[in-house]
C-alpha positions, 0 to 999 in steps of 0.5 A, spaced: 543 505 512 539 508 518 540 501 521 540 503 529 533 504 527 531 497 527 532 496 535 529 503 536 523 501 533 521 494 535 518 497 542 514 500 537 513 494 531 514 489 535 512 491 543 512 486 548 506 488 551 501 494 550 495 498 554 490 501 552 488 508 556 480 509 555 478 502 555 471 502 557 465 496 558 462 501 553 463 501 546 469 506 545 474 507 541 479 504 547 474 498 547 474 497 540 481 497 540 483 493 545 478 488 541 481 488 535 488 487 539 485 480 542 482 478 534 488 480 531 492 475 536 497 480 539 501 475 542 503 479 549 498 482 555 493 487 553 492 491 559 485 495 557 486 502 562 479 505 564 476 509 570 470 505 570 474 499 571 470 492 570 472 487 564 473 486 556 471 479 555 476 476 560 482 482 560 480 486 567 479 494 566 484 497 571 483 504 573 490 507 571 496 505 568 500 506 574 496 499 577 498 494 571 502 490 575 508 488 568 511 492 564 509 496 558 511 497 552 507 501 548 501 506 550 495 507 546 491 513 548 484 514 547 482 520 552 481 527 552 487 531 550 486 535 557 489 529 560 494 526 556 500 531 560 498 527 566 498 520 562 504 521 560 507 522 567 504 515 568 508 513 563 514 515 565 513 512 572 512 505 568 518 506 563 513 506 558 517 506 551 512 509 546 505 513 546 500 512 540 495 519 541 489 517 538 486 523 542 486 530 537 484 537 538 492 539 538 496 543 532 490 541 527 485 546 531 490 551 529 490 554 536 495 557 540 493 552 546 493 546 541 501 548 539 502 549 547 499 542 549 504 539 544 510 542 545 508 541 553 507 533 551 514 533 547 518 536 552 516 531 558 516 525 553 523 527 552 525 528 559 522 521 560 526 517 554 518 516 551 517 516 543 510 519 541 506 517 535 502 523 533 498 525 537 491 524 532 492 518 529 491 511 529 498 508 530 501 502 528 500 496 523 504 490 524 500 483 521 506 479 524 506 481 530 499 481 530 497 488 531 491 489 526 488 497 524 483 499 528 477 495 525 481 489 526 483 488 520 488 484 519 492 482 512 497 477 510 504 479 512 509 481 506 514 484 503 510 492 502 511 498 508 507 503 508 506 510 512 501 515 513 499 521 516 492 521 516 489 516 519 483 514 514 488 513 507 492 508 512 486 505 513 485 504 506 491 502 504 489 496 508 483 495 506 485 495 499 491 491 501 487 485 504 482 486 498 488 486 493 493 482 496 498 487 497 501 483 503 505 489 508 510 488 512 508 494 516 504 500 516 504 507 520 499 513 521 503 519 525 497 524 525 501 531 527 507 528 528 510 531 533 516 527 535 516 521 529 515 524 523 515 521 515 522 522 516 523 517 522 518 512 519 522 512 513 528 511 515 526 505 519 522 502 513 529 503 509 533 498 514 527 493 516 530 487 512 522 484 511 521 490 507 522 491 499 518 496 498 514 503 501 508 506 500 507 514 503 500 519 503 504 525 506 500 532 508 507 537 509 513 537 514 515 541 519 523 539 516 524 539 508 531 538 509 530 532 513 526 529 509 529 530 502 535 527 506 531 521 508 528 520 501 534 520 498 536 514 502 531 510 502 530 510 494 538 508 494 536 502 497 528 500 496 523 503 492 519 509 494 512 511 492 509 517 495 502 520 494 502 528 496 496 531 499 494 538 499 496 539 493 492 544 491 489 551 495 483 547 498 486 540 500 492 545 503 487 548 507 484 542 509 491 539 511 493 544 515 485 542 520 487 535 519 493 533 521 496 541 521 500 541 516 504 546 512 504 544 504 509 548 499 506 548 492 505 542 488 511 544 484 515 544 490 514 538 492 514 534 485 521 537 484 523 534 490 520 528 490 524 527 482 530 528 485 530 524 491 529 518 486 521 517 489 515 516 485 510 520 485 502 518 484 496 522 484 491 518 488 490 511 492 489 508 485 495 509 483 499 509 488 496 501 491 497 499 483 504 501 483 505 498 489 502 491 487 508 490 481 513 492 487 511 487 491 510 482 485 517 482 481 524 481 485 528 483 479 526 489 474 524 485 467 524 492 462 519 497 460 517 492 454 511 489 454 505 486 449 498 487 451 494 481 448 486 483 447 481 479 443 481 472 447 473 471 444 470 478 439 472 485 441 479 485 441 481 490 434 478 497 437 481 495 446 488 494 442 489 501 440 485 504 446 490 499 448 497 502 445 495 508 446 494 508 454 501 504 454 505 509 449 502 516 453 505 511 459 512 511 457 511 504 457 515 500 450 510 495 446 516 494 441 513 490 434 513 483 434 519 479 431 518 476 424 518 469 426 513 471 432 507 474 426 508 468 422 507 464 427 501 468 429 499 468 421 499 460 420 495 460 427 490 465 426 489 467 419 491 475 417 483 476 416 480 480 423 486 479 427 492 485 430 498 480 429 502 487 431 503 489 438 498 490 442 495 483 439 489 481 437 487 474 438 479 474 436 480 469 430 483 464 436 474 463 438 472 459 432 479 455 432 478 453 439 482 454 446 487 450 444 490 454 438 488 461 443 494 458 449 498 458 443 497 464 440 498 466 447 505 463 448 507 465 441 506 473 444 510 471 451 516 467 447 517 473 443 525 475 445 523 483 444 517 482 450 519 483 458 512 483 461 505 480 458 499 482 460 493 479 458 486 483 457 479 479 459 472 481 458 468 477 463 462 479 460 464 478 452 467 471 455 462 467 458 457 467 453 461 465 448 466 460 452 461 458 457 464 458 464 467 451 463 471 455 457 472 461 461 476 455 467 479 452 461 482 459 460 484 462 466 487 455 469 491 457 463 494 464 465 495 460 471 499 456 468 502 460 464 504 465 470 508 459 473 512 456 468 516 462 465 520 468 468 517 473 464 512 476 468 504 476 467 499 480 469 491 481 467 486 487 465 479 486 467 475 491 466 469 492 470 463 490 466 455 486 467 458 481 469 461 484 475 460 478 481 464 473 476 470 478 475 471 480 482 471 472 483 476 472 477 480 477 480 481 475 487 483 468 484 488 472 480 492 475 485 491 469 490 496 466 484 500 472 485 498 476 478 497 483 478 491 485 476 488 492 474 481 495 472 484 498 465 489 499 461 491 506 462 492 503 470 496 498 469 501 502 464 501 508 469 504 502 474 508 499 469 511 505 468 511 509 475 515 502 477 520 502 471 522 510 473 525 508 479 528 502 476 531 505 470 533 512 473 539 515 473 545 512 477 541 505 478 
């Protein structure tokens, strides 16, 4: 399904060259953008494009698009929007085939100039064969190609695409992406939408082989209809998780001064969301933790997890906050079989410890690591279990392990990780030793296991993932 989209967009992904309109040998938008492209190492000509002319770094400055001796592939535009009709003919005299508009102050003004420029800009696109991207946003995002986000940035290449229609949250996604590990395959901001929409980046996501999973922050549509058809689509084929702005009376106001759009009711919108097979969140959190299971697990294990508390002291009173958060999510914590409770009776003795689900595994300390990764092992083992998560408290931990201990430890989880199907994943709640955890957490996930800053967190996802996979019709 929407396979044409795969050719009709590799102008826009994969350009073979790309100008920059506003490059200056000041410091501009356009020249910070043609820096970011050189950093990112886009592989073809960049072409800065300026009236001052002059150079950025070794790339000469020329005074109009129509003086760029080669072809064009794609345009970003970063100048004022009263000359953004008279660039566009000179992208129709170069054969351009897309314009990303940087430039604002168009529908999201709510003036009736605004609206008459846009409709201007479409109609000598179309003539012309040109796809626009905005205007009023910060366009595409592709680590293999070497199109980094405006800052720079670049990530990993991976299996997760996401699209926006602010430029700010898209900006988020990637830095979260690179702070996380959610390695995307590609990203988009489309501001105001004019020409490609939600609807047609979606499509594109859906039929792109190098994508397994999409995320979105969408503000409205101006085509409901279309929309929903496309979501339908989509979620037949990859899972789709979708953050709705303007939900309430003031964000719907501050969407439409933002990227001018018309927001339904929230009910509206959840409604149509449940019966297009996506998943809804609520926030950047939730939506960058759902994503970071996606693109963690290539087949749906099931909706059985343990969560293994405790590793040190403190374990009684996080595996009931623990069972709670994980039962309001839906998500099962089934009992453990009998042979597994023996098990952990022999290791652990019935005094001080949970031997049920959520486990508390403190007794493990005083019986030394050994007989923890064994306790540990039996919970994973269990037949009744899908997913184990395993919750350290770095501050409770390290005096009482010692960070030679605490090594020992997380080399296990590590190990443990490695060598079975069942996926491990790991709560490290912010604490006093916050400089060791975030080391721990980035070490973690360079290992490709899931973290998360609570449980309540990590159920949410577990749970938001499991919705899709376990939906009617899968």
């Amino acid at each position: 399904m929407f396979e044409e989209k795969v050719k009709e967009f590799e102008p826009i992904f994969y350009p073979r060259s790309i100008a920059v309109v506003g490059a200056s040998t000041k410091l501009k938008v356009g020249s910070v953008w043609v820096w970011a492209l050189i950093s990112g190492g886009f592989p073809g000509p960049i072409y800065p494009v300026g009236s001052g002319g002059g150079k950025i770094g070794d790339l000469e400055i020329f005074p109009r698009l129509r003086d760029i001796p080669g072809e064009i592939d794609y345009v970003i535009v970063a100048i004022p929007r009263r000359s953004v009709l008279e660039l566009l003919d000179d992208c129709a005299a170069k054969n351009v085939k897309a314009v990303q508009f940087f430039t604002a102050g168009f529908s999201e003004t709510g003036t009736s100039h605004g609206y008459k420029l846009e409709k201007q800009m479409l109609e000598k696109a179309r003539r012309a064969g040109i796809r626009i991207i905005g205007p009023n946003c910060i366009g595409t995002y592709c680590p293999e190609h070497g199109i980094p986000s405006l800052l720079g940035r670049i990530g990993k290449s991976g299996t997760v695409g996401f699209l926006s229609q602010s430029g700010g949250i898209a900006t988020k996604l990637i830095e979260v992406g690179i702070a996380r590990h959610i390695n995307y395959s590609k990203g988009v901001s489309f501001g105001n939408g004019i020409d490609l929409d939600a609807s047609d980046f979606l499509q594109y996501l859906a039929a792109d082989t190098k994508t397994r999973a999409i995320g979105a922050y969408l503000e409205g549509t101006r085509d409901g209809t279309r929309l929903f058809n496309t979501m339908k689509g989509v979620t037949r084929a990859k899972p789709l998780v979708v953050w709705k702005g303007g939900r309430t009376e003031v964000g719907a106001r501050a969407a439409l001064s933002h990227t001018g759009s018309l927001a339904s009711s929230a009910a509206v919108w959840s409604a149509m969301l449940k019966q297009a097979g996506a998943i809804e969140v609520s926030g950047l959190e939730e939506l960058t933790d759902t994503l970071l299971i996606l693109q963690r697990l290539d087949r749906w294990p099931g909706m059985n997890a343990a969560v293994i508390g405790g590793l040190a002291d403190g374990g009684g009173g996080i595996s009931v906050s623990a069972g709670d958060a994980f039962a309001e999510s839906g998500v099962n914590l089934p009992p453990l079989s009998a042979e597994t409770e023996e098990g952990l009776s022999k290791l652990l003795g019935e005094v001080g410890s949970i031997l049920r689900n959520p486990v508390d595994v403190s007794q493990a300390q005083p019986r030394g690591v050994p007989t923890l990764f064994r306790a540990i092992e039996l919970v994973a083992a269990d037949a009744a279990i899908d997913i184990v998560l395993i919750q350290e408290d770095v501050e409770i931990l390290l005096p009482i392990y010692s960070p030679t201990g605490l090594e020992e430890i997380n080399r296990f989880v590590i190990e443990l990780a490695g060598r079975q199907d069942k996926p491990v994943m790991v709560i490290l709640p912010p604490g006093s030793a916050e400089q060791e955890r975030l080391q721990l957490e980035q070490r973690f996930l360079a290992a490709s296991i899931p973290v998360f800053a609570s449980p309540e967190r990590a159920a949410k996802a577990i749970s938001n993932a499991g919705r899709y996979f376990c939906r009617d019709g899968a």
